[in-house]
PLY file of the C-alpha trace (Angstrom):
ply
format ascii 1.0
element vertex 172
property float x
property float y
property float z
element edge 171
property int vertex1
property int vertex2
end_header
-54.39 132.19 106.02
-55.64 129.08 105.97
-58.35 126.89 103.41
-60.85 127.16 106.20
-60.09 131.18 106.24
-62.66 133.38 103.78
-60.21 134.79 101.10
-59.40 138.60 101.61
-61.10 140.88 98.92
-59.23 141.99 95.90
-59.38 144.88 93.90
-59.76 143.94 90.59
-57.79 147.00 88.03
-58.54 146.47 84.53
-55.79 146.47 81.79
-57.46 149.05 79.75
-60.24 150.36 81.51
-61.24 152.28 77.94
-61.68 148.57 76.34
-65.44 148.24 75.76
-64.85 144.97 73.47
-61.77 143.05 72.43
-62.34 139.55 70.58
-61.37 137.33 67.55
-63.21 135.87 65.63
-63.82 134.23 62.30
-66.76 133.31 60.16
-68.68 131.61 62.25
-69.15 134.32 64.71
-69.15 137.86 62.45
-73.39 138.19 63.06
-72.93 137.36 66.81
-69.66 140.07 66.71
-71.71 142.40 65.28
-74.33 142.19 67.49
-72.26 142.66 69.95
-70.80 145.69 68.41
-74.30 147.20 68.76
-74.84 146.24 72.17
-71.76 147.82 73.24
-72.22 151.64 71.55
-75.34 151.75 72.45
-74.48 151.08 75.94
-71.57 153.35 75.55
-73.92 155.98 74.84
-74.33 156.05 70.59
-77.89 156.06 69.43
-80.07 156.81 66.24
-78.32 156.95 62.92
-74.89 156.81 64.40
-75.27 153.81 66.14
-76.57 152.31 62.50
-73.43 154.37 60.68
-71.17 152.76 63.30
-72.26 148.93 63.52
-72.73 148.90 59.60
-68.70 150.21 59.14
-67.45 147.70 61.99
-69.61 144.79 59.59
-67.66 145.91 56.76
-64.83 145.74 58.10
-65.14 142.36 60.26
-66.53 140.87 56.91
-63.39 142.18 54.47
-61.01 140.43 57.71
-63.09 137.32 56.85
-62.91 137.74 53.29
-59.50 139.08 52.29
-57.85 138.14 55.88
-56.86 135.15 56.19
-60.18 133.74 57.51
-60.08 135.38 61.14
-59.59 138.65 62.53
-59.44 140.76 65.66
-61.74 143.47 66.91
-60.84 146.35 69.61
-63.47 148.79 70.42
-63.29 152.07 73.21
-64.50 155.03 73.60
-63.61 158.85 75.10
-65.79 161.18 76.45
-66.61 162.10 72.54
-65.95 159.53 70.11
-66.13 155.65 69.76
-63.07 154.04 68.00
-63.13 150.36 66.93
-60.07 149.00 65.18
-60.27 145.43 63.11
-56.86 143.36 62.39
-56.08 140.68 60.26
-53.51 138.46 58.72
-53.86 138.91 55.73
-51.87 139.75 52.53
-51.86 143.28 52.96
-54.27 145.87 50.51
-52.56 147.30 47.04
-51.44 150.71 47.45
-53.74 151.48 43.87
-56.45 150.19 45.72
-55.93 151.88 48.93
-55.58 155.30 46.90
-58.89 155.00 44.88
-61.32 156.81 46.36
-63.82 156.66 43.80
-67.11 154.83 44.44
-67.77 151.16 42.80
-69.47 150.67 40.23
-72.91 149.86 40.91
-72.37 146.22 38.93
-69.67 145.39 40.75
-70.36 142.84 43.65
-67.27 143.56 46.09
-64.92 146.33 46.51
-67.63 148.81 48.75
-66.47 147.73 52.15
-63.45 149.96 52.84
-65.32 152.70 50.60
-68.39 152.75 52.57
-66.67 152.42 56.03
-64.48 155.76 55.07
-68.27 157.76 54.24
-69.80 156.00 57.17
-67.32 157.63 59.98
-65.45 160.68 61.49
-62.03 158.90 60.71
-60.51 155.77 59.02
-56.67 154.86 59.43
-55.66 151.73 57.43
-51.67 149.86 57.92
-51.40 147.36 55.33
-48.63 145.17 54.58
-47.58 141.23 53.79
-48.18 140.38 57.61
-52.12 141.76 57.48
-54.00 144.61 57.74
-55.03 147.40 60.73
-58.00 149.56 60.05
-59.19 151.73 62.70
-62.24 154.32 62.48
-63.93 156.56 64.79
-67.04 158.17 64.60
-68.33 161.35 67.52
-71.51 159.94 69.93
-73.14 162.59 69.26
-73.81 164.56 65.50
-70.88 166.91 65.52
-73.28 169.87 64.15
-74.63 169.63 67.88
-71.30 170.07 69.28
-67.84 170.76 68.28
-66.23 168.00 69.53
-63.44 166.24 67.94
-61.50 162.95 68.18
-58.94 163.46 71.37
-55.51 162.65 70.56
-54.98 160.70 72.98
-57.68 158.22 71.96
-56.52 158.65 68.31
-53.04 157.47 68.60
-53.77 153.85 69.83
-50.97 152.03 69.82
-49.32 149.68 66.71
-51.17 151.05 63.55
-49.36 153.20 60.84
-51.02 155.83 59.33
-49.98 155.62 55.43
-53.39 156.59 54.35
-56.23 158.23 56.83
-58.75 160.49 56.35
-60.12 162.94 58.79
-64.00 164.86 58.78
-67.01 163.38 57.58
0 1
1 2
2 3
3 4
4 5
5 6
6 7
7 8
8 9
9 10
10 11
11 12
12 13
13 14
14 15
15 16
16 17
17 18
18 19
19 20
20 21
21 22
22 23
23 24
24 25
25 26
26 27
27 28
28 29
29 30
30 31
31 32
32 33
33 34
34 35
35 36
36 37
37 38
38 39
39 40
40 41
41 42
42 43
43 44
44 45
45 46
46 47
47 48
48 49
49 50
50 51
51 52
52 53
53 54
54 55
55 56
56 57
57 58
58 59
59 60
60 61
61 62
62 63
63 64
64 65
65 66
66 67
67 68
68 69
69 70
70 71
71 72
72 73
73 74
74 75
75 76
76 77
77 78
78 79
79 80
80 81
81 82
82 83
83 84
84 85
85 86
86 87
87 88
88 89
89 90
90 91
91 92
92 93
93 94
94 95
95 96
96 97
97 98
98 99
99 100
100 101
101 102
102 103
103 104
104 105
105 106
106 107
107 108
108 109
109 110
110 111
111 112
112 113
113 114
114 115
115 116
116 117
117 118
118 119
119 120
120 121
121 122
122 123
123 124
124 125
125 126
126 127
127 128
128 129
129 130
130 131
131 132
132 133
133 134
134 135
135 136
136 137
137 138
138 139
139 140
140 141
141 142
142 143
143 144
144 145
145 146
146 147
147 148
148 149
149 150
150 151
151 152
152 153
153 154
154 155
155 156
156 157
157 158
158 159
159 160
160 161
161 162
162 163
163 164
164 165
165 166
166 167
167 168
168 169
169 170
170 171
């Protein structure tokens, strides 16, 4: 081949065809990120009050990275044929095991503490891995109301790789 020659057509194979969003991000961009968010699961296929459940926990949790991280964070989101998953990671200090353990709700007064509480009632599933070096969480919540079908998060989708599962909750 030469630079007059038309180049030859590639096939193009994703990494993870399953990614529907993978960025940082920090401050600056969280309402952009979280538009995106919406964007995305919709497309995907989430609508009504779970698209609202869903975009509202990613916020929380893209906010507490902001917050409590270190100033920055990383977002992951995919989808199966029956659940969206988005996972959020930061560099952060790491979350208290006391505080990781309460699952009692804030008091009403109190002006922080609701994000990791309200993600865990907003969604399916929430897996957190803390430690000095940051913190993974990683939720899931069905497309579709699971009272319309029976469908559950598929392992495979579940097990993403390179988050711990010291404290997770399962069932909405």
């Amino acid at each position: 081949m030469t630079d007059a020659d038309p180049p030859s057509s590639r096939t193009v194979v994703p990494i993870d065809p399953m990614d529907l969003l993978s960025e940082t991000f920090d401050r600056s961009q969280v309402t952009d990120l979280r538009h995106h968010v919406a964007s995305c699961a919709s497309s995907a296929g989430m609508s009504g009050q779970r698209l609202d459940d869903f975009v509202l926990a990613v916020n929380e949790l893209i906010t507490n990275a902001v917050r409590h991280g270190g100033g920055q964070g990383w977002l992951r989101m995919w989808r199966d044929t029956q659940s969206m998953y988005c996972e959020v990671a930061d560099n952060g200090q790491g979350i208290g095991t006391d505080r990781l353990r309460n699952r009692d709700r804030p008091a009403p007064n109190t002006a922080g503490g609701w994000g990791l509480w309200l993600t865990e009632r907003l969604t399916d599933t929430m897996a957190v891995a803390t430690g000095p070096e940051g913190t993974t969480v990683r939720i899931s919540l069905r497309l579709t109301d699971p009272t319309a079908s029976g469908a559950g998060m598929s392992e495979a989708a579940a097990s993403g790789a390179g988050v711990d599962d010291p404290v997770s909750r399962t069932g909405r």
